[in-house]
KOLNUDREN-735253 format. One record per residue (C-alpha): chain; x, y, z; residue in one letter. Coordinates in steps of 0.05 Angstrom, whole numbers, plus 5000, padded with zeros to 4 digits. Example, Ala and Ser with C-alpha at 12.3 -4.5 7.8 and 13.67 -1.06 7.14 Angstrom:
% residues 2
chaine/east/north/up/residu
A/5246/4910/5156/A $
A/5273/4979/5143/S $
***
This chain:
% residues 165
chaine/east/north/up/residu
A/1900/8946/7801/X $
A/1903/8870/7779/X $
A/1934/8832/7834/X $
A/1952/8747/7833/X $
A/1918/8704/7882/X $
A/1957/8641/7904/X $
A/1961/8586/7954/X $
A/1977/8516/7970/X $
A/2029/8509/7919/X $
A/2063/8454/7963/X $
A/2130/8447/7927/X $
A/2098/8434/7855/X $
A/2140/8476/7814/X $
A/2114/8455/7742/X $
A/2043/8492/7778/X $
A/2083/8552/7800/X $
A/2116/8554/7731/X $
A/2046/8557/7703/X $
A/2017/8603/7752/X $
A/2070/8647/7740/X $
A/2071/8649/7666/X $
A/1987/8661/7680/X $
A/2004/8722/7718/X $
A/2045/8745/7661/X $
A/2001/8745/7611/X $
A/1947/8772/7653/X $
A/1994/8834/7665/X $
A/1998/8822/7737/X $
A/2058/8846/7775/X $
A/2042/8838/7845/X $
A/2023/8775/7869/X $
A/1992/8743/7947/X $
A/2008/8672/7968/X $
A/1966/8645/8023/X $
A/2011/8598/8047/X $
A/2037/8526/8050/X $
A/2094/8550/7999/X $
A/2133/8483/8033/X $
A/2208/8494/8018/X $
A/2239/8555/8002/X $
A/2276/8523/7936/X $
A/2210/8550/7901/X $
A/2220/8612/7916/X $
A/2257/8630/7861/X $
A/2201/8610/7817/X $
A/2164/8679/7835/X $
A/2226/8731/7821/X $
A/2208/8782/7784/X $
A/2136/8792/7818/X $
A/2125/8833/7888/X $
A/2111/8776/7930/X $
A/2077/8777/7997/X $
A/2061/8713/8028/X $
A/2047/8686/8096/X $
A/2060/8624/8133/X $
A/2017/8556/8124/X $
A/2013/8503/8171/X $
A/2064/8462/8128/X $
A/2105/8523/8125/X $
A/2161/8491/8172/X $
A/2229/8525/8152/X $
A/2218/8595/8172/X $
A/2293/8610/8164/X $
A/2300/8595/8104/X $
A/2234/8613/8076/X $
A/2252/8694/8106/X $
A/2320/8687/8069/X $
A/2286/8664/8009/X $
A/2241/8717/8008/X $
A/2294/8772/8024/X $
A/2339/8745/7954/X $
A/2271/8754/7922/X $
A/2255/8822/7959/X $
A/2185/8790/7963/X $
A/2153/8791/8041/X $
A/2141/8740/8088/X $
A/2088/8770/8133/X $
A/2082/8710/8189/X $
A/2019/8679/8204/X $
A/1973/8745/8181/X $
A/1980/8801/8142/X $
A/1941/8872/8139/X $
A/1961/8895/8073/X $
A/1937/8946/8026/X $
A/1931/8949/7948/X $
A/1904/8993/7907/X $
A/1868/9042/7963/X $
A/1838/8971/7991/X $
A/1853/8939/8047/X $
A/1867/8860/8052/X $
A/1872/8805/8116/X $
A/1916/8750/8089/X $
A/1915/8683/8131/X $
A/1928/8610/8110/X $
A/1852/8605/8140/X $
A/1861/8536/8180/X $
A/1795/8560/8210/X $
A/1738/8575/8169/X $
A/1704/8610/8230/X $
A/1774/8664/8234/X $
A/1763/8669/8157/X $
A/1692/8691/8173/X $
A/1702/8734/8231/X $
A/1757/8776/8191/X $
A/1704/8783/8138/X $
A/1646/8801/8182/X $
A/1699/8858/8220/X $
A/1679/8909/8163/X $
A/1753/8920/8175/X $
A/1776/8889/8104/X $
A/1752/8900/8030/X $
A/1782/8830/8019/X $
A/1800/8766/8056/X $
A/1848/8719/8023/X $
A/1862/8649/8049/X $
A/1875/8580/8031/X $
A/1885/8515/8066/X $
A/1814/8482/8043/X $
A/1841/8464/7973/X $
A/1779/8492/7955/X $
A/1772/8552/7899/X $
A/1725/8601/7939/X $
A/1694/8665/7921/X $
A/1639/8695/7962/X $
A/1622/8763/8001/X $
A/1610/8779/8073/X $
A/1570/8851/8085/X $
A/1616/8886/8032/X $
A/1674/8838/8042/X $
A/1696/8791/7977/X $
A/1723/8727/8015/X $
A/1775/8691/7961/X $
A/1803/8622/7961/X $
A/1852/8615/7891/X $
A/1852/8534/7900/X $
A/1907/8503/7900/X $
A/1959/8453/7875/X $
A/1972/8389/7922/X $
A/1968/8323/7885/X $
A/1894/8299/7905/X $
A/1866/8365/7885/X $
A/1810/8358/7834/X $
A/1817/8388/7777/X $
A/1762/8445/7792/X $
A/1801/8470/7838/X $
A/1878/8477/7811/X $
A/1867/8549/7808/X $
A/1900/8615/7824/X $
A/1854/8672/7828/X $
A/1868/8749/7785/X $
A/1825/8804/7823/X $
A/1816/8872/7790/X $
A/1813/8916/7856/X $
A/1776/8974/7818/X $
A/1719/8925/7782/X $
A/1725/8873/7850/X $
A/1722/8820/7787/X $
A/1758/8753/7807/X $
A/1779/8706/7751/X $
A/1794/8635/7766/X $
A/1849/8616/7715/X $
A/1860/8534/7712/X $
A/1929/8505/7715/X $
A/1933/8442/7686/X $
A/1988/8402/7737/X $
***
């Protein structure tokens, strides 16, 4: 299974647009955000892909975020989410603390961590566990790291795909 790995969009819809149309091609249908989505008006931007997604520390309309995510029939998980794809099991945090990222890694609990926050692409393994950071897409970014991430949960491959906003 070939899952999409976002985060950190923070309202920047011509990214999402991209990411999106990435995912597409890529044949993904099933796609994680990490959080810091901002406003729910972007929401709409992921129809037509199962989205679940957890809260970011800029993530400050919950309301409306939950209704967005209901007209999508994506998921808003909260804070943290135990989910599983593919026969694999995933912790999904926004990751404000590198030391929680870590400690959900080193659980043996997860095949995969995903997390964002750091505006950092990330890709590295913990006994067994892949830890995954797709980058993200705030305005002082570099360039290196406005990514979204495509992991192949049979191969454990993660590609990095640029976007280029």
């Amino acid at each position: 299974m070939r899952l999409g790995i976002v985060s950190d969009t923070h309202d920047n819809v011509a990214a999402i647009e991209q990411a999106t149309e990435r995912f597409r091609e890529e044949e993904v249908e099933t796609l994680i955000h990490c959080g810091d989505f901002i406003a729910p008006p972007v929401l709409p931007f992921f129809e037509g892909f199962t989205l679940h997604g957890v809260l970011g520390n800029n993530d400050g309309e919950r309301e409306g975020l939950e209704a967005g995510f209901e007209a999508i029939d994506g998921e808003l998980h909260g804070r943290f989410a135990e989910l599983e794809f593919g026969g694999k099991r995933f912790a999904v945090l926004h990751g404000e603390s590198k030391e929680e990222v870590e400690s959900r890694a080193e659980s043996g609990e997860y095949d995969y961590v995903c997390y964002g926050h750091h505006h950092e692409r990330e890709r590295h393994e913990v006994d067994g566990t892949l830890v995954i950071n797709p980058g993200a897409h705030f305005p002082t970014v570099p360039d290196e790291h406005r990514t979204v991430a495509v992991l192949d949960t049979e191969t454990d491959e993660v590609r990095f795909l640029e976007i280029e906003v």
